[in-house]
Structure formats: C-alpha cells, structure tokens
C-alpha positions as semicolon CSV with decimal commas, in nm:
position;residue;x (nm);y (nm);z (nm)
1;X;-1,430;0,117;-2,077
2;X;-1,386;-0,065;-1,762
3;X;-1,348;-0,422;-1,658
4;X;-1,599;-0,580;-1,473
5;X;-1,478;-0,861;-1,224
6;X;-1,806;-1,079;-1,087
7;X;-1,737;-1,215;-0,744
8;X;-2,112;-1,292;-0,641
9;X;-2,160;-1,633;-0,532
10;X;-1,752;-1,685;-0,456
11;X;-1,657;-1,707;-0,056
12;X;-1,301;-1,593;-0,115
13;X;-1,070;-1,616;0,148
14;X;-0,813;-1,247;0,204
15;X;-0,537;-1,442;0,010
16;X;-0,760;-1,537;-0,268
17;X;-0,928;-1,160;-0,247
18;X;-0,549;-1,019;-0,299
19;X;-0,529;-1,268;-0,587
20;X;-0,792;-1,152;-0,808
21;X;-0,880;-0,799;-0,725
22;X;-0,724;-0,557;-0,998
23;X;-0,356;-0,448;-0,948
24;X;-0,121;-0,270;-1,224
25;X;0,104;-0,518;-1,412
26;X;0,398;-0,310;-1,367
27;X;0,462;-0,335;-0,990
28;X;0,778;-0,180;-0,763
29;X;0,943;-0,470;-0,819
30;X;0,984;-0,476;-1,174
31;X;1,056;-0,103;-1,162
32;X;1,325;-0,172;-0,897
33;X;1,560;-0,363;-1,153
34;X;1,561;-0,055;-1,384
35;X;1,585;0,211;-1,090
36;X;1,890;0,053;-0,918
37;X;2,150;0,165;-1,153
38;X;2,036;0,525;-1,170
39;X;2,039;0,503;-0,777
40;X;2,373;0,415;-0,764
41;X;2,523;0,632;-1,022
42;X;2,381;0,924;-0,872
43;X;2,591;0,781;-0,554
44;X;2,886;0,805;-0,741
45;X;2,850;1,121;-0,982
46;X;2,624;1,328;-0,760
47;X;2,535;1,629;-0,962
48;X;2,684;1,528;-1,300
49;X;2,448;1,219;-1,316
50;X;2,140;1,403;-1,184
51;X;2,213;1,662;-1,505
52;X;2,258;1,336;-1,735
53;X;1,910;1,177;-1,630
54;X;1,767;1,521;-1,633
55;X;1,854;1,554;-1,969
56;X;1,736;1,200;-2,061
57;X;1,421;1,199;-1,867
58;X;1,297;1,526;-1,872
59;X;1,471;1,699;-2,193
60;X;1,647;1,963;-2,060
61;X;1,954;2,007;-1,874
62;X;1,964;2,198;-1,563
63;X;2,187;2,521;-1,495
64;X;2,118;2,527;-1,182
65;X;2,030;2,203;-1,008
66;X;1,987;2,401;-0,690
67;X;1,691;2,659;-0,727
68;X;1,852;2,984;-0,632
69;X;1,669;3,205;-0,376
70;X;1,536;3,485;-0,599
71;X;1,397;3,237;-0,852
72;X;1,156;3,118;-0,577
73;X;1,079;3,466;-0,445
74;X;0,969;3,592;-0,792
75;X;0,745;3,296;-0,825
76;X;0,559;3,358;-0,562
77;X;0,533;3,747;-0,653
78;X;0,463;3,653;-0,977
79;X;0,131;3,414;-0,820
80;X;-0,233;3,477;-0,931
81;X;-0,411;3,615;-0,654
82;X;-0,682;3,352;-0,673
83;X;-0,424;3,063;-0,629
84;X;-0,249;3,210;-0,354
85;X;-0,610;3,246;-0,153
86;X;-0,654;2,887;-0,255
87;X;-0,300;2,809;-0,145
88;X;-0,313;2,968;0,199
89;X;-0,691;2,846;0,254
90;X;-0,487;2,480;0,185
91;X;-0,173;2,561;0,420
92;X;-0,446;2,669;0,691
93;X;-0,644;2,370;0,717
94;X;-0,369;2,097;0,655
95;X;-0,152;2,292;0,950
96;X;-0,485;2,283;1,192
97;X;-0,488;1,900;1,130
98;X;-0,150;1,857;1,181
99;X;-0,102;2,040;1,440
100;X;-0,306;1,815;1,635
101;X;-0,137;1,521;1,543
102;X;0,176;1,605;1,775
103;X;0,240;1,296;2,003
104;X;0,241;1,395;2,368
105;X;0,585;1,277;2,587
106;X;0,517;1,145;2,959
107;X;0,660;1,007;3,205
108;X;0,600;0,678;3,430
109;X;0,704;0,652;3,776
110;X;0,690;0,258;3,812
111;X;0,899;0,277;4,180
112;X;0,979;0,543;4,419
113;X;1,313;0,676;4,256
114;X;1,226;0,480;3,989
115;X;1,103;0,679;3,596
116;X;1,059;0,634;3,228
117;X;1,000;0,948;3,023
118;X;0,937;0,917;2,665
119;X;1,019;1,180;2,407
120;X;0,933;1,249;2,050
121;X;1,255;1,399;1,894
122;X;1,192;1,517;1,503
123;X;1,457;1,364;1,260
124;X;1,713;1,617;1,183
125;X;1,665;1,662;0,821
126;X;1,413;1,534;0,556
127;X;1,416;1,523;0,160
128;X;1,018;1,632;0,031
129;X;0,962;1,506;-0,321
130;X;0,706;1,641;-0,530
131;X;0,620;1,539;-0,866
132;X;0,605;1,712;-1,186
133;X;0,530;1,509;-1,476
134;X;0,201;1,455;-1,603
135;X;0,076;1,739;-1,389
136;X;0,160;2,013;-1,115
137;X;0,134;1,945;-0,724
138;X;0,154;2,308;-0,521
139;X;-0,071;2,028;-0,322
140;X;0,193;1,795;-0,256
141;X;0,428;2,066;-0,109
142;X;0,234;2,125;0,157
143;X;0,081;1,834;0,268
144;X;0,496;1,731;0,302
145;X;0,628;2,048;0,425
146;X;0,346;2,165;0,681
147;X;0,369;1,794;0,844
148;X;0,726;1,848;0,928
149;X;0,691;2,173;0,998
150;X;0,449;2,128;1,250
151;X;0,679;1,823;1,349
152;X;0,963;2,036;1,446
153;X;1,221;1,926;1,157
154;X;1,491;2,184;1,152
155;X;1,622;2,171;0,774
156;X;1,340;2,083;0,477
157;X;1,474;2,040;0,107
158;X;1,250;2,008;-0,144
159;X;1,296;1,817;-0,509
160;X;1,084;1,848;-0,805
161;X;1,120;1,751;-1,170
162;X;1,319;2,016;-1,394
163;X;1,105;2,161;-1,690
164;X;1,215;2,217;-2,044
165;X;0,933;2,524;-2,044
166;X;1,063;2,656;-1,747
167;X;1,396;2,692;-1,867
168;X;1,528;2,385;-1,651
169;X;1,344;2,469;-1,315
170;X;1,057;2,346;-1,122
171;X;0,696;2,451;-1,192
172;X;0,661;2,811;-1,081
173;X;0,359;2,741;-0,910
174;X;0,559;2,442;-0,698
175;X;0,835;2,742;-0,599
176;X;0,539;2,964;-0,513
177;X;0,375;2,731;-0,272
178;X;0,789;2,655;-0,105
179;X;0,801;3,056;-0,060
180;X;0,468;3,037;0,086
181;X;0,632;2,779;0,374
182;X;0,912;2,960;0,377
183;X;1,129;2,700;0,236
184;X;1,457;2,822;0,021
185;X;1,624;2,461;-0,056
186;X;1,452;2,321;-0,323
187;X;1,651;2,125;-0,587
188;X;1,541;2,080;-0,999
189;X;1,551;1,691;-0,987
190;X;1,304;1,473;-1,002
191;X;1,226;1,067;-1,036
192;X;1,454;0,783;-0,881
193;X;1,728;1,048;-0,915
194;X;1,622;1,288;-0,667
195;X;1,570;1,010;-0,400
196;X;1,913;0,880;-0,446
197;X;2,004;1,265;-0,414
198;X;1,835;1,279;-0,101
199;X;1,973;0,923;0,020
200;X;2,321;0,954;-0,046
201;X;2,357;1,323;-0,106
202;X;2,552;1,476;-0,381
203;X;2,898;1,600;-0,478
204;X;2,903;1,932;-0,730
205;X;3,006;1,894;-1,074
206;X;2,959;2,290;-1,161
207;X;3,098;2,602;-1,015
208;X;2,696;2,688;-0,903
209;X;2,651;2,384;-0,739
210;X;2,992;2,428;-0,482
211;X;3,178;2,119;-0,397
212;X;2,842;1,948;-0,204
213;X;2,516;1,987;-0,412
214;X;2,266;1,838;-0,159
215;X;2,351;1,689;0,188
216;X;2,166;1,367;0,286
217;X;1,869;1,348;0,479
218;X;1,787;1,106;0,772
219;X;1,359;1,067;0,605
220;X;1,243;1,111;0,260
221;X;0,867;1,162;0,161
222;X;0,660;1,234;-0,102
223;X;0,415;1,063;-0,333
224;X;0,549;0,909;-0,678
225;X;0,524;0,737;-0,994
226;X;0,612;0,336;-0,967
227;X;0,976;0,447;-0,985
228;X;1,030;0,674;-0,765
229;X;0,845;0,375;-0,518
230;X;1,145;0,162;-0,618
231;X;1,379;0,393;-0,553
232;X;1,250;0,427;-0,183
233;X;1,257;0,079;-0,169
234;X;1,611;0,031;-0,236
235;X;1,756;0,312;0,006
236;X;1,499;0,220;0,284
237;X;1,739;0,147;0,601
238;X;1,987;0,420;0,467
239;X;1,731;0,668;0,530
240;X;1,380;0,634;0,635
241;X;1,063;0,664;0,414
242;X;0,701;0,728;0,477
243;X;0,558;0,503;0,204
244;X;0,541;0,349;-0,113
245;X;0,339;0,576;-0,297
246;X;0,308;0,491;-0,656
247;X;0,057;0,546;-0,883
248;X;-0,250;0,658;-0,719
249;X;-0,577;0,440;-0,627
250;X;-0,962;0,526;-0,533
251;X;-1,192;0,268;-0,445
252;X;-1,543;0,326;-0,398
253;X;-1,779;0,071;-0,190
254;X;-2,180;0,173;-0,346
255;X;-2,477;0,064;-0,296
256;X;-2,783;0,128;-0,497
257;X;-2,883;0,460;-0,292
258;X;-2,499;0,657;-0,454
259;X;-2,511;0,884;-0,768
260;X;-2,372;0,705;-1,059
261;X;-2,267;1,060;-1,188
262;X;-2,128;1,152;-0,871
263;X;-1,935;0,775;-0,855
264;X;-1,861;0,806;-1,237
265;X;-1,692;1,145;-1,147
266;X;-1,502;1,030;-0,851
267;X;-1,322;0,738;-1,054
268;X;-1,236;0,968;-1,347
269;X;-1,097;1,196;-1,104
270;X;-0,797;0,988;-0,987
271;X;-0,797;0,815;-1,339
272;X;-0,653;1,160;-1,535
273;X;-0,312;1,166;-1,290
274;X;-0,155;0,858;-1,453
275;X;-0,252;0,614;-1,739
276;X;-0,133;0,371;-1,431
277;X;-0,405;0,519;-1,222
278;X;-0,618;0,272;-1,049
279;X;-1,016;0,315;-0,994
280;X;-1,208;0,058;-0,870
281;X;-1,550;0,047;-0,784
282;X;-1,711;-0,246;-0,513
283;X;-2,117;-0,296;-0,578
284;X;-2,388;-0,494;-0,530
285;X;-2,614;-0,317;-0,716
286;X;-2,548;-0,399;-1,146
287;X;-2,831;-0,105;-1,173
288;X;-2,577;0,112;-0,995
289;X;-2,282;-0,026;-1,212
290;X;-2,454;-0,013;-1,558
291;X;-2,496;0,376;-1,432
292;X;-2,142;0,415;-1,368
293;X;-2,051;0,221;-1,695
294;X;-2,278;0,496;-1,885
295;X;-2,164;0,823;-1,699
296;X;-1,747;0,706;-1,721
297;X;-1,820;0,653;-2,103
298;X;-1,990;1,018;-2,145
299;X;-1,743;1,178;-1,889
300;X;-1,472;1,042;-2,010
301;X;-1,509;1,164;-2,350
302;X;-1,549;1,511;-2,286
303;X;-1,247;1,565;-1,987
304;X;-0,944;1,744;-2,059
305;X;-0,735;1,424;-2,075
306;X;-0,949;1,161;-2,239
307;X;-0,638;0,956;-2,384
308;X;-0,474;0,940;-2,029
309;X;-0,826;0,866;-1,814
310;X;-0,910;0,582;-2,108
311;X;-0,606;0,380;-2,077
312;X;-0,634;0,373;-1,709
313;X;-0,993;0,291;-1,706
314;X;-0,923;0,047;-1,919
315;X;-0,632;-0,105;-1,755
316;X;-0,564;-0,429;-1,567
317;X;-0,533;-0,191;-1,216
318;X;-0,899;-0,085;-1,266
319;X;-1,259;-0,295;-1,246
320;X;-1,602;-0,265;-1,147
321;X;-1,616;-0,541;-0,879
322;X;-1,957;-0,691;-0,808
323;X;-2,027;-0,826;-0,482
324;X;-2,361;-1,050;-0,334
325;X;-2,370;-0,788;-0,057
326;X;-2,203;-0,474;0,130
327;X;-2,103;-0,750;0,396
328;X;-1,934;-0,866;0,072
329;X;-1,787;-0,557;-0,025
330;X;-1,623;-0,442;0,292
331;X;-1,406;-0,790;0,260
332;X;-1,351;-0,674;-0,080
333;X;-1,215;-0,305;0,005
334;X;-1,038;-0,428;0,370
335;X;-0,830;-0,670;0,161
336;X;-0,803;-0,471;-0,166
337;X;-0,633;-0,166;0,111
338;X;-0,684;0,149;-0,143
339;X;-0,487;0,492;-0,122
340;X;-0,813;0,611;-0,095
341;X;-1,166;0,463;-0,025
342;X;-1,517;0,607;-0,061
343;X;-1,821;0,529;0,127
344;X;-2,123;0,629;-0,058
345;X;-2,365;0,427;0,088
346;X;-2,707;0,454;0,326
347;X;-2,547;0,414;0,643
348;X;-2,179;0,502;0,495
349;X;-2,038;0,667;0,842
350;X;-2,102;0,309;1,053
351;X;-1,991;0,102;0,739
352;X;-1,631;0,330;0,757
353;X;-1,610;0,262;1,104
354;X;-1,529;-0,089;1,027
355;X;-1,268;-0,047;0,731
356;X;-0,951;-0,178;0,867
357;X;-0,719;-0,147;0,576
358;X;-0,702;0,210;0,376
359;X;-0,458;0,535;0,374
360;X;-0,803;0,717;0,376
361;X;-1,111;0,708;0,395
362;X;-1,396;0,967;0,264
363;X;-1,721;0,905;0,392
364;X;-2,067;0,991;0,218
365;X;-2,188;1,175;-0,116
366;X;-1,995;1,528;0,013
367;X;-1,644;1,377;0,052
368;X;-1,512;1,342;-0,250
369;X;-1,116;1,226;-0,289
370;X;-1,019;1,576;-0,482
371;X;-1,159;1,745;-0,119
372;X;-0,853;1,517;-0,010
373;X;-0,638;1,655;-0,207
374;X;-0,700;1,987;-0,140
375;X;-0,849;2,099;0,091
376;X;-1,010;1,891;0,386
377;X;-0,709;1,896;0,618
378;X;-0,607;1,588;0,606
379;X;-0,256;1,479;0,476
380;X;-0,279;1,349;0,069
381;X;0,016;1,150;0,064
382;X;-0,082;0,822;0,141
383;X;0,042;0,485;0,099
384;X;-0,109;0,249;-0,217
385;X;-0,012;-0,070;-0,390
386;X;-0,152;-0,258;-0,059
387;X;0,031;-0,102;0,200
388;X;-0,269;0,087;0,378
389;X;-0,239;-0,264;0,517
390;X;0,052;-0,191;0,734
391;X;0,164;0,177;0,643
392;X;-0,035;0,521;0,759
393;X;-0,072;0,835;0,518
394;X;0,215;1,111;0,563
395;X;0,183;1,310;0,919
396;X;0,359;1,493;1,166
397;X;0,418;1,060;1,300
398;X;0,672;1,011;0,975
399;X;0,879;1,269;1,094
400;X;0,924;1,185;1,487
401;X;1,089;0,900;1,687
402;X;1,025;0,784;2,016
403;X;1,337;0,766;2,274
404;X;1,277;0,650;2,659
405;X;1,484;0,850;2,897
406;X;1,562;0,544;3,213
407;X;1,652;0,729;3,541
408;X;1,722;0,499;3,857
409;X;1,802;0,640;4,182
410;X;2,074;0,387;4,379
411;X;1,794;0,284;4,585
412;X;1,528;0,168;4,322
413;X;1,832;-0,053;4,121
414;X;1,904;-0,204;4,479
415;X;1,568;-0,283;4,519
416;X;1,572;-0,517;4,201
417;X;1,913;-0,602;4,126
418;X;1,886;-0,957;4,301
419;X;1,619;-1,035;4,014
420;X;1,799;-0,862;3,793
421;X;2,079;-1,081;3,862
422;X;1,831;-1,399;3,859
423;X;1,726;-1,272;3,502
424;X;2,078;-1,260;3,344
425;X;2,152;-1,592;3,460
426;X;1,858;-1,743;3,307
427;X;1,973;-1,642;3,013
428;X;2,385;-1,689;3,002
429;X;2,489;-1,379;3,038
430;X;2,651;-1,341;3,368
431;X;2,808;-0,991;3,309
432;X;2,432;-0,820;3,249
433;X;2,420;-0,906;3,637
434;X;2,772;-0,805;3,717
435;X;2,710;-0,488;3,584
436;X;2,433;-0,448;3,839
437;X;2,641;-0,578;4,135
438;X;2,956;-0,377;4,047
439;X;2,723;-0,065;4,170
440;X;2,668;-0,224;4,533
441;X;3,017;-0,366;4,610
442;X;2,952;-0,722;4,544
C-alpha cells in the first residue's frame, strides 16, 4: 500500500536527500503552464470568466458571484449547535495564539537627537481563500481570518469554491464560520480563478455584481490544491502571498517505542484530503514499519474514503523511509521540510528541538496533526512542497510590514555629515553628500 524507500547504509548528502525522498510528480511548475491562461483571462473578463470556469470546474454557474449578506446570516442561524461550540472553542484558541504573535515596535536612540522607531503597519486589504473541493474547511476560515484580524487588517474578503448542491454558493458551513468572524465579503469562486480575482480584481458582467465585482488586495492567503499554488506563484510581486500551499504533507520520525496504530492513523489522516496527499513515515525500526504497513492496510479499508486514501498511499509523494538511526532520520525530515512533522519518539520533545526545516511540528503520542487542524491554537495553513525550508506557517507576521521612522535633529546630522560626505565619495555619488551639506551652508 505504501512504498518503502531503504536508505540504511547510504551517507547522503541534503542535495542527494532532496533527490530521492518522495515528492508528487505533478509539481507547481507543471501546474503553472495550465493556470496562466485562466489567470489572465480572469484579468481581462473579471466576473464573466470567473462564471465560465465556475461552470467548467465546478458545474454550476453562479448567480451571484458575490455572497449576499443574508445568505451568510441564515447560515449561521441555520448551524448545528454542536458545530458552532466546536467552532467558537476553534476561534478561541487560534485568537489566544495569535494574539500573542503581534510584533512589538521600538525605538533606538543611537545619538543624542538622534532615533529609529520601527513600526508594524497591517497591509490594507487581504484576499482569504478557502477550499471546497474534496471536502469542507470552516477550519481554514479561521485560521486566515483570526490571523489578520488579530493583525489589524481593515477589509477581509473571503473566496471559496461555488457548489452545484448549494445552488451555486459556498458550503453553508464555510458562510457560518465568516458570520461567526464577522466577515460579510465572501465571493463563490474558487481555484486559480479566485486568486487572479483577488490579484487583479474584477470588473462586473451582471447587474448583481455592479460595475467592480471584487477590488484587489495588497496579500492573498490560504491553503490549496497544486493549482491554486501556481496561481500564487504567478501573481507573487503583484500582491503578496503567505505560501505555497499545495497538497498537504505529514511526516512522522518513529522509533520502535510509537504505536503503529496510532502512526498508521496519523498518515491516513492527511492521506483522505487529496489523492495528491503526501504521508511519509522516517524509521529505524522495520518492526515498527511492518506495524504501520499492517494497520494502513486494515485502516485503510474500512475509512470513509478508501479510494482517495489508497491512491495517495500508494503514490510516488508517499514512502516508508528507513533510516540506520534517529541521527539518520532527523537529516531525513530537516531536508525532506514537511507541512507537518511528528515526533513520536522516547525523547521526542529534545529530538523537535533540533528540527530546522518544517511549517510544524507536533511533538509526542498526544499531538496528533488533526489537533492542528483544529484545535491546538496554532495556525493550519502552512507551507509544503519544501518550503518549510524558507517559508513560516500563516500568522498575524503574513499580514504586517516593518517601516523605520528616521528622525535627526540638525545637531545629530552635523555631527556625522563630514563622514557622511566621506561615504558618498567612496562610492561616486557626490550629490548623496551634497544633500547633507546643502543643510549646513556649505
């Protein structure tokens, strides 16, 4: 059901690591050929091409591509009691977290008369996309929308796929959780063609959607399928994004002291959100792996979405990776830089401390991913595909810049202008030092 890829015996170097470890054949770059011209013809239609791809990609053809306001107010009326505690319980936690997260300004006085300040100024606007194919993410709302909240972005829209069983709209359950936030723009689009939307904004094509659909943002967010990855690509540098988050990833580093059955359960977790889904477990214990072999074959049989968690198991993204030691198999998981990586092993808190590449990291038997996803407080969307190696998971961070405020008195830029001066000169541009002198008649 799962490969197994033997690496006992091998010293690989990180380059040759990132050669053989498993990754999905289909990467953003392939996708990004197909995306471009829906990304651009959503530039140039707006709302009549995001109606056209709705149609094409998701069967059915939106009436309204904007949600309108009572829609999402009667979804959230019409929420089961149960999944509106569970809801709030999540909005709680992930707003405690993130709430923390809030970068401090300061200011420097480096000579009498002399300061830096630095501020954090949220962007203005931000575009929150939320999937909706293979399954429903109330999840994925908030982890975006309570991380800009608590960020201090003024204006939020949300996208999500249109339905053909919700008569064109988003999941009612994804509405209910934007009412929750208090969030009223919310668009039925979904795939590459909501994150040109949100790029480029869009023009109306129908009385309801007034001459401007959607405005631009300045930041879009929001996990994805490989597409929607490619589409982020290609507008990154007209807007910001936080990541590249395609199909998701768990790695788990064992030893022979973790539950197969809890292991076996932890791969086939992340395994039924995509037949692209990657799970990958690191061991040096074949006991341990023969287990895990055993328990995916049983589990997998009786879940909810056998067909979906087989072809991922199965697939070139996902492996059993055996290793001569854990020494081993923290090179393995530091260069393989999962969306998310376990630790279930005897000392699995120090062995953590000393991952340097992953968008998170859940330590010991009681931190599963799907506490992650729910419910820890930390933020789910998280960057995969490799780039834990040089991108952070979503947080109040993705949605603030840094700006230094210089303030001089006449005295502290007389103190320094003759180096100043000294500096330009060194470098051939005598007018940086004129603008100096200009201020002290000379």
């Amino acid at each position: 059901m799962i490969n197994r890829l033997d690496l006992r015996g091998r010293s690989l170097s990180a380059r040759e690591l990132s050669a053989v470890l498993p990754r999905p054949e289909v990467g953003v770059e392939d996708a990004s050929r197909l995306v471009a011209p829906v990304v651009e013809d959503v530039r140039a239609r707006g709302a009549a091409a995001l109606r056209d791809y709705a149609e094409k990609f998701d069967h059915v053809r939106p009436e309204h591509l904007r949600v309108p306001t009572d829609v999402i107010t009667a979804a959230l009326e019409g929420l089961e009691p149960g999944l509106r505690a569970a809801l709030e319980e999540t909005i709680t936690r992930v707003r405690a977290v993130h709430a923390a997260q809030r970068p401090a300004d300061f200011t420097v006085s480096v000579a009498p008369g002399a300061t830096v300040r630095q501020r954090w100024i949220p962007v203005q606007r931000v575009g929150l996309y939320v999937p909706g194919g293979l399954a429903v993410y109330p999840s994925s709302v908030i982890m975006n929308v309570v991380a800009a909240q608590e960020a201090g972005v003024a204006s939020l829209a949300i996208a999500s796929p249109p339905q053909a069983d919700e008569q064109g709209l988003p999941n009612a359950t994804i509405l209910a959780a934007c009412a929750l936030l208090g969030v009223d723009e919310v668009y039925a689009v979904g795939g590459a063609q909501a994150v040109a939307m949100f790029a480029y904004g869009a023009v109306g094509s129908e009385p309801q959607d007034g001459d401007v659909l959607a405005e631009p943002v300045d930041v879009i967010t929001g996990p994805g399928n490989v597409f929607v990855a490619a589409a982020k690509r290609l507008v990154r540098g007209v807007v910001g994004i936080d990541a590249e988050a395609g199909p998701t990833e768990i790695a788990v580093l064992a030893d022979e002291t973790a539950d197969a059955e809890h292991v076996a359960a932890d791969l086939l977790s992340q395994a039924e959100h995509d037949p692209m889904a990657a799970s990958v477990l690191v061991t040096d214990s074949v006991a341990l792996a023969d287990a895990v072999d055993a328990a995916l074959a049983r589990r997998a049989a009786a879940t909810k979405h056998t067909e979906r968690v087989a072809t991922a198991l199965a697939g070139p993204q996902s492996a059993t990776v055996l290793v001569d030691d854990l020494e081993a198999g923290l090179a393995v998981v530091n260069a393989y830089g999962a969306e998310h990586l376990e630790i279930q092993t005897a000392d699995a808190a120090a062995l953590a401390d000393r991952v340097t590449s992953a968008g998170a990291i859940f330590v010991g038997a009681y931190s599963p991913v799907p506490l992650g996803d729910y419910m820890a407080g930390s933020n789910h969307v998280l960057p995969t595909g490799g780039c834990a190696h040089y991108s952070s998971g979503l947080g109040v961070h993705s949605f603030v810049r840094a700006v230094q405020v210089v303030e001089y008195s006449r005295d502290a830029l007389e103190q320094i202008a003759g180096q100043i001066v000294t500096f330009a000169n060194a470098e051939d541009l005598p007018a940086h030092g004129e603008a100096i002198t200009a201020r002290f008649g000379r």
